[in-house]
C-alpha positions in Angstrom: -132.0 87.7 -21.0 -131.8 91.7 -21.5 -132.9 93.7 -24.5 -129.0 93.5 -25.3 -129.2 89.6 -25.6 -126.5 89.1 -23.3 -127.0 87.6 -19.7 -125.9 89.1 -16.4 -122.6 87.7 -14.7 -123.1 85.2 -11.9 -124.0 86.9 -8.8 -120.1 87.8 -6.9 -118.9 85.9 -3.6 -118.5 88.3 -1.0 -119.3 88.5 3.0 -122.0 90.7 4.0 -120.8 90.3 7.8 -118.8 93.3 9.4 -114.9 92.5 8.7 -113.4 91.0 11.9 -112.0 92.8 14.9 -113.4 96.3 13.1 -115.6 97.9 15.5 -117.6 96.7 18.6 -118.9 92.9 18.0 -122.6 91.8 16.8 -125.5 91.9 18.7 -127.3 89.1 19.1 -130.5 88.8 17.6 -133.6 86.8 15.2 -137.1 87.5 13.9 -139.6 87.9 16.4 -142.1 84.7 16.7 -145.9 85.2 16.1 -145.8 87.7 13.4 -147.6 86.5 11.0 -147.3 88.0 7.4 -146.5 91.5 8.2 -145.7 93.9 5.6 -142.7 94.5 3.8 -140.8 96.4 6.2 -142.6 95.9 8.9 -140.9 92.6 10.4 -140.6 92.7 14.0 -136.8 91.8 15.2 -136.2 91.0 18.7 -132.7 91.9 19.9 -130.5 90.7 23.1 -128.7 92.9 24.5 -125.5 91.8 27.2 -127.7 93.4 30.1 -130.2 91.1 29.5 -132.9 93.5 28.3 -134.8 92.3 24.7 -135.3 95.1 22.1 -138.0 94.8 19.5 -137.1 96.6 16.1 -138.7 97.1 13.0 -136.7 96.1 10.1 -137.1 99.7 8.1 -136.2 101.5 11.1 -133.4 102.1 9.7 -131.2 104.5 12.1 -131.9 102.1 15.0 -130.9 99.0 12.6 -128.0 100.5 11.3 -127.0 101.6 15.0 -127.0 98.1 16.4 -123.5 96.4 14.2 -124.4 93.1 13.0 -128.0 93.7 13.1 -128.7 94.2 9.2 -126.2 91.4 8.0 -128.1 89.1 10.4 -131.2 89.5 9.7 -131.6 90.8 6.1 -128.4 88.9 4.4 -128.9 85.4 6.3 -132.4 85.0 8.2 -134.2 86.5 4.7 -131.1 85.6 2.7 -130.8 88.8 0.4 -129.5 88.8 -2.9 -130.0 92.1 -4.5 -126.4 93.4 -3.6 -124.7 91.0 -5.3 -127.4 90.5 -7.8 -127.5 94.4 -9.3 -123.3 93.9 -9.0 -123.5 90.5 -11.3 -126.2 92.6 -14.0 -123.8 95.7 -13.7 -120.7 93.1 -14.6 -122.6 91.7 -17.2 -122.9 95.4 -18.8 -119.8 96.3 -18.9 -118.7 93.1 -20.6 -121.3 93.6 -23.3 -120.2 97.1 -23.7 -116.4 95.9 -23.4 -116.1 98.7 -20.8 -113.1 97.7 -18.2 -114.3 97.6 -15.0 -111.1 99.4 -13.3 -112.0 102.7 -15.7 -116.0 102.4 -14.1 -116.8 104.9 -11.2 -120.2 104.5 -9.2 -122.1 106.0 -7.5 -124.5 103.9 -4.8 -127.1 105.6 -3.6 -129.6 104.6 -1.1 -126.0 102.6 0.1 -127.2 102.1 3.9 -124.4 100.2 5.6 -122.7 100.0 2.7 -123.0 96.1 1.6 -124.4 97.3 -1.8 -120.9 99.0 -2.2 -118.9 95.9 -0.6 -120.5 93.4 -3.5 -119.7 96.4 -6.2 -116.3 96.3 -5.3 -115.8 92.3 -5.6 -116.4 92.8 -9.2 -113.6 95.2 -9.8 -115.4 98.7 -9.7 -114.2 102.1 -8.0 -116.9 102.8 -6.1 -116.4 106.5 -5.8 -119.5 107.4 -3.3 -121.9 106.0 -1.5 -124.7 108.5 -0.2 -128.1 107.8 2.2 -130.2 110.4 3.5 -130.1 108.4 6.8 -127.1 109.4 9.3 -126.9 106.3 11.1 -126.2 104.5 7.5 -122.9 106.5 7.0 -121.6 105.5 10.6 -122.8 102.1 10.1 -120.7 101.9 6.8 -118.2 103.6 8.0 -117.4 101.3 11.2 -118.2 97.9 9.7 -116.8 98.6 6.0 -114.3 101.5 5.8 -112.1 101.4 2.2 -115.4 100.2 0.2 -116.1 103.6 -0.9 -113.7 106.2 -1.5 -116.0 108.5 -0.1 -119.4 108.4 1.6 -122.1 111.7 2.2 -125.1 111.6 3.8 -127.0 113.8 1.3 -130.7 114.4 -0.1 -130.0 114.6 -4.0 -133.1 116.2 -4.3 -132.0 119.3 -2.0 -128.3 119.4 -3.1 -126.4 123.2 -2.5 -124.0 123.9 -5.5 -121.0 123.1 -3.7 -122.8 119.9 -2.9 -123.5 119.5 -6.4 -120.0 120.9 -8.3 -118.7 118.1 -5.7 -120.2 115.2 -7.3 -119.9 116.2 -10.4 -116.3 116.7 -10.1 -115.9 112.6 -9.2 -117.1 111.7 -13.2 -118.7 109.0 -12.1 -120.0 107.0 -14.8 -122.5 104.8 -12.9 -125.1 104.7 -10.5 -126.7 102.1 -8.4 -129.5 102.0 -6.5 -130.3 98.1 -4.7 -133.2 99.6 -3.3 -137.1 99.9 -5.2 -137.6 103.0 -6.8 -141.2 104.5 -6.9 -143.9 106.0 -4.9 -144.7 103.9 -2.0 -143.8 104.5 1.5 -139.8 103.1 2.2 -138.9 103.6 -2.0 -136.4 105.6 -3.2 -138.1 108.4 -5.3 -138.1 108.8 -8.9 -137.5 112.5 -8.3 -133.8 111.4 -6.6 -132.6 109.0 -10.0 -133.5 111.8 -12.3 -131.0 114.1 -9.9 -128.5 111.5 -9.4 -128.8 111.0 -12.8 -127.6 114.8 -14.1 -124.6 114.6 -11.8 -123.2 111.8 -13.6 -120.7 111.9 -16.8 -120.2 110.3 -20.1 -122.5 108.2 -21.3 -123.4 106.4 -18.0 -125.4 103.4 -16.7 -128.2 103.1 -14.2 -129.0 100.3 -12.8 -132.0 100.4 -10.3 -134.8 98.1 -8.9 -138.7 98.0 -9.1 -140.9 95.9 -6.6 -144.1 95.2 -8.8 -145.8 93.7 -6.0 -147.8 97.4 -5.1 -149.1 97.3 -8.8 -147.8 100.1 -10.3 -145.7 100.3 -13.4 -142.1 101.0 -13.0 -141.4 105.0 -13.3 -138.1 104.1 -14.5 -138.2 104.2 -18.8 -137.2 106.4 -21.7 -139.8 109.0 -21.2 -139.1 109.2 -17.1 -135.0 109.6 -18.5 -135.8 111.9 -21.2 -138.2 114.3 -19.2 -136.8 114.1 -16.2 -133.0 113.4 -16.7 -132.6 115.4 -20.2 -131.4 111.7 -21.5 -132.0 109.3 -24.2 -132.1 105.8 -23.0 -131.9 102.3 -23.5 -132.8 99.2 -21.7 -129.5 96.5 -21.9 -131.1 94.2 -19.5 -133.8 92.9 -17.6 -134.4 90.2 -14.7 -137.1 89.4 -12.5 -135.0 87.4 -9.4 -135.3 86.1 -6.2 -134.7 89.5 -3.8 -135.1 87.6 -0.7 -137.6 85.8 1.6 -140.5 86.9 3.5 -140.9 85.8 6.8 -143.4 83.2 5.6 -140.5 81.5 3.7 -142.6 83.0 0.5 -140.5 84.3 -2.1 -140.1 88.2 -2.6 -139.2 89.0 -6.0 -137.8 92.4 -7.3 -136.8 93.5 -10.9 -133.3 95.2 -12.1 -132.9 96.9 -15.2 -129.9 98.2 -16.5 -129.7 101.6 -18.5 -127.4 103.2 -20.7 -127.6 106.9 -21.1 -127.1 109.6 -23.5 -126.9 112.7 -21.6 -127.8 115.9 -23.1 -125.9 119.3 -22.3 
């Protein structure tokens, strides 16, 4: 239950597996054996290629994962069953009903969008998901050959480092939400704090943020009114709240993230 009192839409059906006949086919491929309890990120993946070689892989090497089709929707989405995508899409749903905001008038922005299945489980509840953008390069072609249509337009960009064309450009989409299904903070493989905040001054009208914090590291979540006020030049508040089942850990433990939602009052 949010700070809104309202609850977040049950998560949307969609298939995190490339579309059929788009692209080259799958790999084959599973979690390595004897690993242990390796740390987030770190999960070994052992991949079989046609020529009979076997690849190992780390799962945040993201260009080579993203490279390989199949490898992330495998692995992540069914071996570790991930939720988040459709999770953050269920909480942004939820939002816009409270708000009695029509979905087909919301335009987001997913950042951090790697191959693009944040965007595919956005779009199953009716939004125009107007960019994606990842700073890796190997995301883009990876969304781009196993999704193409889920987001009118997709950039590989650092929104800390933006030129003023790059900038002007984004602005001139009005988006009016951003997403981010990936932890924001200060640990190695997070999104930064620094890129929301500038994200966060490209967007227009009175916009939501929804975003994820993994509390396992310990530290707070950078995400609140302060952060939005001093870093964003906006007034914030909090509509909703969940802790929630993110995925599983090679262990079979349960890794839990948190979402919040944001609405924000942008000044100048």
């Amino acid at each position: 239950m949010g700070a809104a009192g309202h609850r977040a839409q049950a998560e949307p059906s969609f298939d995190a597996r490339p579309a059929a006949g788009l692209g080259p086919a799958p790999v084959r491929a599973r979690l390595a054996t004897m690993q242990g309890d390796p740390e987030i990120g770190s999960e070994r993946i052992s991949v079989y290629h046609d020529d009979g070689t076997v690849e190992e892989v780390v799962l945040h090497d993201y260009a080579r994962v993203y490279a390989l089709p199949g490898l992330y929707e495998q692995i992540v989405q069914e071996d570790l069953g991930c939720r988040s995508p459709g999770h953050v899409a269920g909480m942004l749903a939820g939002a816009l009903q409270a708000l009695r905001r029509n979905p087909s008038d919301t335009r987001v922005i997913d950042i951090a969008a790697g191959n693009g299945v944040s965007g595919e489980a956005l779009r199953a509840v009716g939004v125009d998901v107007v960019l994606g953008t990842d700073i890796v390069p190997e995301a883009r072609a990876a969304a781009l050959r196993d999704r193409p249509g889920v987001y009118d337009e997709y950039l590989t960009l650092d929104l800390t480092a933006l030129t003023p064309a790059e900038a002007a450009h984004v602005r001139s989409l009005q988006a009016n939400v951003l997403t981010c299904v990936a932890p924001v903070g200060t640990q190695p493989g997070m999104v930064g704090p620094e890129v929301i905040a500038a994200a966060c001054r490209l967007l227009a009208g009175e916009p939501l943020v929804v975003a994820l914090h993994d509390p396992r590291p310990g530290e707070p979540d950078p995400l609140d009114e302060r952060f939005f006020a001093t870093r964003a030049n906006a007034e914030a508040t909090r509509l909703d709240h969940e802790r929630y089942l993110h995925r599983f850990l090679v262990t079979g433990a349960p890794y839990e993230l948190e979402a919040s939602v944001w609405k924000l009052r942008l000044s100048g």
